[in-house]
N, C-alpha and C positions, 0 to 999 in steps of 0.2 A: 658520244654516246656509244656504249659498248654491245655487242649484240643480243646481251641477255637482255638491256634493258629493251633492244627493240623488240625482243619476242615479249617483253611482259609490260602489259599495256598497264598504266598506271589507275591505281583505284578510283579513281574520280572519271576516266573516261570511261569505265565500265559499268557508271551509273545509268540506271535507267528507271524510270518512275514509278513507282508500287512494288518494283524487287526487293526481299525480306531479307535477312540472314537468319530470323526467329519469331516464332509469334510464341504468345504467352496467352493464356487465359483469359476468356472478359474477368475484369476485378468484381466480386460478388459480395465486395464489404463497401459499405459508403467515403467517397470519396472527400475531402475536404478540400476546398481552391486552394490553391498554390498560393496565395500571396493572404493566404493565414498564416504559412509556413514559413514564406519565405518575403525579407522584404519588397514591396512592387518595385523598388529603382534596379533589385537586383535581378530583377525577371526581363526573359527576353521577351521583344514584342513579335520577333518569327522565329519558327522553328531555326535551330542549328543547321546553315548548307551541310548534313551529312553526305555521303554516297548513298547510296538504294541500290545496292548489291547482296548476291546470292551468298550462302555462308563459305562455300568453298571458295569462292574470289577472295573470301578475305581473308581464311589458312594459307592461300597461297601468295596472297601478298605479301603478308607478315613472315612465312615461311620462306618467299624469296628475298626479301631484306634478312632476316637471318647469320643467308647463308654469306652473307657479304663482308659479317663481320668474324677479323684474324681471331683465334686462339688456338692454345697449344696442342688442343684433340686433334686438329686441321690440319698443321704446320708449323714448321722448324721456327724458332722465339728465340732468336739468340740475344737479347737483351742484355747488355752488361749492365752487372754491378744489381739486378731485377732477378736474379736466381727463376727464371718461367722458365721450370719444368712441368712436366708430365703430373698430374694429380691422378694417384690409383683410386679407382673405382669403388675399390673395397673398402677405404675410407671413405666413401662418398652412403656406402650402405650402412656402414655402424651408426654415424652421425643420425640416418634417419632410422635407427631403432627406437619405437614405440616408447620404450623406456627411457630416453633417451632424449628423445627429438617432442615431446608431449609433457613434459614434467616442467612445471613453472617455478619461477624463481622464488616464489613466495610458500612454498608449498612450507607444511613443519619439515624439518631437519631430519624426523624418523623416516619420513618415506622416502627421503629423498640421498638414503645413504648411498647407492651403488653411484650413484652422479659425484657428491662428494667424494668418494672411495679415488674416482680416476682423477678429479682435480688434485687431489692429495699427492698423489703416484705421481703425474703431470709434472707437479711444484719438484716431488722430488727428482724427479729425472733431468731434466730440467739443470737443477742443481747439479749433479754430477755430471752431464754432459759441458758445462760452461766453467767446475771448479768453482763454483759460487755455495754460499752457506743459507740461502734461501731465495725465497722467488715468487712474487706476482704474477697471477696470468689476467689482472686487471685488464692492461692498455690494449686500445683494439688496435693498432695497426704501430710501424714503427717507430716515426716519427713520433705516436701519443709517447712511443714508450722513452725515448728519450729525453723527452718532457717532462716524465715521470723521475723516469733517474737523476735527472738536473736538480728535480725539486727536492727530492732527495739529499743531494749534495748541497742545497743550500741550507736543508734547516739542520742538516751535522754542522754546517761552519759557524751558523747562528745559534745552534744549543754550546758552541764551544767560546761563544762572545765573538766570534770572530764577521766580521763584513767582506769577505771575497768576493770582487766585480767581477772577473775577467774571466774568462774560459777559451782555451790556446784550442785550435783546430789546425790543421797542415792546408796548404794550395791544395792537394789533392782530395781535398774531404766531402763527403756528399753533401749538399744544398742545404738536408735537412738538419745538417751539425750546427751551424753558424742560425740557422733560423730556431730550433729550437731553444737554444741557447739565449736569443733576444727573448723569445716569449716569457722563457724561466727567470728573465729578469738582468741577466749578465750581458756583458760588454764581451765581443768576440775579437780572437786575437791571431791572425793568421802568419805564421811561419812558411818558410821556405822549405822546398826538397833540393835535395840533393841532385848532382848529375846522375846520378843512381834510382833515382826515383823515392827515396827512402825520408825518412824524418832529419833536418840537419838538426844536428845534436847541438852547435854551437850556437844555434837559433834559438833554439828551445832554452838552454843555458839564460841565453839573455834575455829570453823571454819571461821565462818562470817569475815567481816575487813571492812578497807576502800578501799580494793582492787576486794569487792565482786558484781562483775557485776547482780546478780541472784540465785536465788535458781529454779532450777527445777524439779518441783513432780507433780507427780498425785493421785487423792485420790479420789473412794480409789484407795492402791498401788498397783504394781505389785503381792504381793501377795493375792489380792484380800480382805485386810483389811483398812478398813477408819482410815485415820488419826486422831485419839480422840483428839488430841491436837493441833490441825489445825491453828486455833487463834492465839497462842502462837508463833506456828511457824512463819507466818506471821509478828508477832510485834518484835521478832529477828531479820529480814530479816530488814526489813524495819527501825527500829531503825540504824542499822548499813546502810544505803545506799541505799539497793540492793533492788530489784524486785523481785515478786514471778511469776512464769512460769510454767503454768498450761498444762499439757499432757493431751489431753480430749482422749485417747485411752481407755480409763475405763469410760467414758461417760455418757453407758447403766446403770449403775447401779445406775444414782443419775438423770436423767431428772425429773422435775416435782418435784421434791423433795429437792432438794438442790443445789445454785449454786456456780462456783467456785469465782465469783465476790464477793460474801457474806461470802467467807472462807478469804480473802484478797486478792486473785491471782490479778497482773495487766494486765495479759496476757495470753490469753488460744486458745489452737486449737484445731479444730474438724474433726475426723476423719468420713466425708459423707460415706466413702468405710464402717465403721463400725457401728456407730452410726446411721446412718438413711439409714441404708440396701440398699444401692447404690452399683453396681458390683462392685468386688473386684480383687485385685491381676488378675491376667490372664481373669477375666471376664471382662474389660474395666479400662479405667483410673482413676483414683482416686480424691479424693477434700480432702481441710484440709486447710478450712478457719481461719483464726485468728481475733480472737476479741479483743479489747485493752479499757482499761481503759483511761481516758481521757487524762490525762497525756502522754498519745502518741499516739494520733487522727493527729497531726500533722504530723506521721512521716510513715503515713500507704500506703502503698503502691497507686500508682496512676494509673489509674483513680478511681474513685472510681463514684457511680452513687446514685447523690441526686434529692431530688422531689423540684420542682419548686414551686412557687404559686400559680400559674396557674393549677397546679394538673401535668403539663407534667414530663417529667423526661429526663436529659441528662449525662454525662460522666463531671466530674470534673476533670481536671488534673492543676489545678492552685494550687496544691500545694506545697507551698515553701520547709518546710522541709522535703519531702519524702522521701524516703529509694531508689523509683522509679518502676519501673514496676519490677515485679517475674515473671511472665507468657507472653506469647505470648498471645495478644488481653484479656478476662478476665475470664481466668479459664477455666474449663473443663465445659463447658457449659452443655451440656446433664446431663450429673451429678448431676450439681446445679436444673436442673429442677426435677427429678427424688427425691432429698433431698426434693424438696420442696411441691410435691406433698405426701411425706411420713409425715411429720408434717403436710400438711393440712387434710391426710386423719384421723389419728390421735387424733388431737388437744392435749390442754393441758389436758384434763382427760387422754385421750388414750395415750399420752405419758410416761404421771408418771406409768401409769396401765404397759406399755413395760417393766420398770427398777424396778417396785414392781413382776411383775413375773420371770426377770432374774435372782434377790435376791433372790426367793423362790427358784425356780430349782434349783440353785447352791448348798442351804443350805439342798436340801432333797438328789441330789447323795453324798456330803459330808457325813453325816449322813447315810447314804447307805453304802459307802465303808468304813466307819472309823473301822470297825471290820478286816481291811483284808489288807490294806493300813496304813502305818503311817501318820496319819495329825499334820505336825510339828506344826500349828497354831491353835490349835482346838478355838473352839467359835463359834460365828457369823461371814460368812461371805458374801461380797456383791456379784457380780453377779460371782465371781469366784472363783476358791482356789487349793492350791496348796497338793499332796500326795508326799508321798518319797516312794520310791520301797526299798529301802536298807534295808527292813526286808528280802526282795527276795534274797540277795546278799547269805544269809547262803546254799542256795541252788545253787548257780551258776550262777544263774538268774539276771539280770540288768535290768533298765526300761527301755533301747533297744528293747530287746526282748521282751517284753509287748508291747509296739510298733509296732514290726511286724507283732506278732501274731494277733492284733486287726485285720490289714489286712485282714487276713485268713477268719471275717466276716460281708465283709465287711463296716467298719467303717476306716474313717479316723484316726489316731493318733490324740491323744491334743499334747499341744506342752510337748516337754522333753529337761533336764538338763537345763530349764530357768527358774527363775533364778536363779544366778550363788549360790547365797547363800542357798541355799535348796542343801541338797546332793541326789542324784539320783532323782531328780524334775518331777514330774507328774502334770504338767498345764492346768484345766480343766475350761472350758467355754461352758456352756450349749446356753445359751442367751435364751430369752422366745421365741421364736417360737415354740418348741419341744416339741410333746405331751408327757404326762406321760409315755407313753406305750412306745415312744421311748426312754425316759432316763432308763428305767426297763430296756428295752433290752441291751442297753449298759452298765448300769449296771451289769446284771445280764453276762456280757461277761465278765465283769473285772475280776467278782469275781470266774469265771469259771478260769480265767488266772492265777488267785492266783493260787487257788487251782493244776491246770496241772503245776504249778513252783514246789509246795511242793513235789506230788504225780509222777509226769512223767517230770523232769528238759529238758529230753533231745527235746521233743517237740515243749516246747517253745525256745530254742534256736538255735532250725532250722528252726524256721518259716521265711516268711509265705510259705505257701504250695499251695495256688489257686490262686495268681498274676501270671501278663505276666511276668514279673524279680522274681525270686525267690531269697534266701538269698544271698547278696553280698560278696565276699573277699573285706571291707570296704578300708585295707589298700591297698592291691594290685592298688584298683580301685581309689585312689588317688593319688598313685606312679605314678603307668600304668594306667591310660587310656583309653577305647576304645573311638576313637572321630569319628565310624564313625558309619551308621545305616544299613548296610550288615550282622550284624552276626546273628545269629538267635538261 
């Protein structure tokens, strides 16, 4: 137990009998018994054990759980391949303008122009930011959106008579390549990297067919290296049938500078939760619109929102061969406003400037830790890259324990053991928001962690020492369980 928990006594022992947080009014309208309302098997026979505590016990209860939980307002997120930066504030106040943040999805079409007007702009920005010939801002999160794109790519193969099962992913590809891909119906088909870390081309060669619905990469990959050979891959792909399927989750590191329409991709999504600093995971719902090449304009999800001649703007859903609606009404609206206000505040300098400083940071803690960490890929690389702790292993030590020990000051964990092809994997993503002074400190922690692996093993692998949970029995706590929030 940690000291905060022993200064903050838990809300159940601050119970005491007849204490309120509220009182309300005697009710001066006639009451009707509860089990007219509600059926008697589902009524309790005693009150709920509540606590009977003061209103301020329970802000500060609530308010000291809170403060327990990581985010990036708090502290450094180096999360690889999760792009958790920094979310400006000022898109946090457009989103809840009145006009804005209050207007229903059902409303008529007249009133509800300036909303349509920014989804319009959105679509097209969008477009030109990815090299794409139009765009969805449908799917809520990224994963829907490659879902979405898949499905896409299947009813082009099927308007064309054709049955393509298979969809090619690389070892290095995120989790969600090879699972969205089952759900869209397809058989997944993993290829080899290179001792370079790259796509082997003679893989892909043999892989390809007339059975190949897609190839799906992102670049750069997962391990934070650009496909050099991008082109090539592409004219593979497409010689033989199939479509390229662009994962915009590495995004940050090519805006303003390269897109993936101009690499040959026909299809690509964008992750707003990462890419245009929109909340994430636990901080609100996500977007991961898709953009398509022309060749499947026809097949994009409906409605979709085009500008008139007149300058007005309304909802199309007169399209024949769509896929059909992904989302309830059109995406996570607040979101898409919030993305769009982060590209306008931006612009195209200020964007490429985003993904030329997430390149730099990457390439200066690389070059930082490479004396102390093993970097399997050394080179260049773009906004992220990957360590192996397995030098640590001679001591006992696992990138686990590095892990938790980060804890101890704290710093979130980057991601570990992703991916699968790296052994003992250390996944670092700075992203440009982070002053110098905080990549030093993180820095200058890792390498403090090295060194207490070599000099005091036993340290790091009982950390951490200053969380509310201190080191787990991992397997126990996977066997067994505790499912309930009583123990203390």
């Amino acid at each position: 137990m940690t000291q905060s928990e022993q200064d903050m006594p838990l809300i159940f022992e601050l119970s005491r009998p007849g204490r309120v947080a509220y009182s309300l009014p005697a009710c001066d309208v006639p009451r009707r018994p509860a089990d007219e309302l509600i059926p008697s098997e589902l009524l309790r026979s005693e009150p709920a054990a509540l606590p009977e505590v003061y209103e301020v016990d329970v802000i500060r209860h609530y308010t000291e759980l809170s403060r327990r939980n990581f985010g990036v307002d708090n502290g450094f997120y180096p999360l690889g391949s999760c792009t958790m930066k920094y979310n400006p504030k000022v898109n946090e106040d457009v989103a809840r303008y009145s006009g804005l943040a209050k207007i229903h999805p059902y409303q008529p079409e007249e009133s509800i122009q300036g909303a349509l007007e920014l989804l319009h702009t959105l679509q097209n920005d969008l477009a030109g930011l990815t090299g794409m010939d139009a765009v969805t801002l449908q799917p809520a999160a990224g994963a829907h959106g490659e879902w979405t794109g898949l499905m896409m790519i299947r009813a082009y193969h099927e308007s064309r008579g054709e049955r393509r099962s298979k969809v090619i992913v690389p070892d290095s590809s995120h989790g969600t390549n090879p699972a969205s891909a089952t759900v869209a119906g397809f058989e997944t088909v993993t290829i080899p990297s290179t001792a370079k870390g790259l796509v082997d081309l003679d893989a892909l060669r043999a892989a390809v067919g007339s059975d190949t619905a897609a190839l799906m990469l992102t670049n750069p990959n997962t391990l934070g290296l650009f496909e050099e050979q991008i082109t090539e891959i592409a004219e593979i792909v497409h010689e033989a049938g199939g479509l390229l399927y662009y994962d915009g989750a590495n995004s940050n590191a090519i805006m303003g500078i390269t897109r993936p329409g101009d690499m040959g991709f026909d299809v690509v999504h964008l992750n707003l939760h990462k890419t245009m600093s929109t909340p994430h995971g636990g901080g609100g719902p996500g977007a991961g619109p898709v953009g398509v090449k022309k060749l499947l304009i026809p097949f994009l999800p409906k409605p979709l929102v085009v500008k008139n001649e007149d300058g007005t703007y309304n909802w199309d859903t007169e399209q024949a061969d769509s896929i059909g609606r992904v989302k309830a009404y059109y995406g996570n609206f607040g979101i898409l406003v919030r993305a769009y206000a982060y590209i306008r505040t931006y612009g195209p300098e200020g964007l490429r400037a985003v993904s030329e400083d997430a390149v730099l940071n990457a390439n200066y803690m690389m070059h930082r830790l490479a004396p102390y960490y093993e970097i399997p890929y050394p080179g260049v690389c773009k906004h992220e890259f990957v360590m192996s702790g397995r030098g640590l292993k001679k001591y006992g030590v696992r990138t686990l324990d590095v892990a938790k020990r980060l804890l101890d000051f704290g710093y979130h964990p980057p991601t570990v053991y992703f991916p699968l092809n790296v052994e003992e994997c250390i996944m670092i993503e700075p992203t440009e928001t982070e002053s110098k002074e905080t990549l030093d400190g993180f820095i200058d922690t890792m390498i403090r962690i090295a060194k207490e692996a070599e000099e005091n093993p036993e340290l790091v692998l009982n950390a951490p020492y200053t969380t509310t949970v201190t080191r787990l029995d991992e397997t126990t706590a996977a066997r067994k369980p505790v499912l309930n929030c009583a123990c203390s």
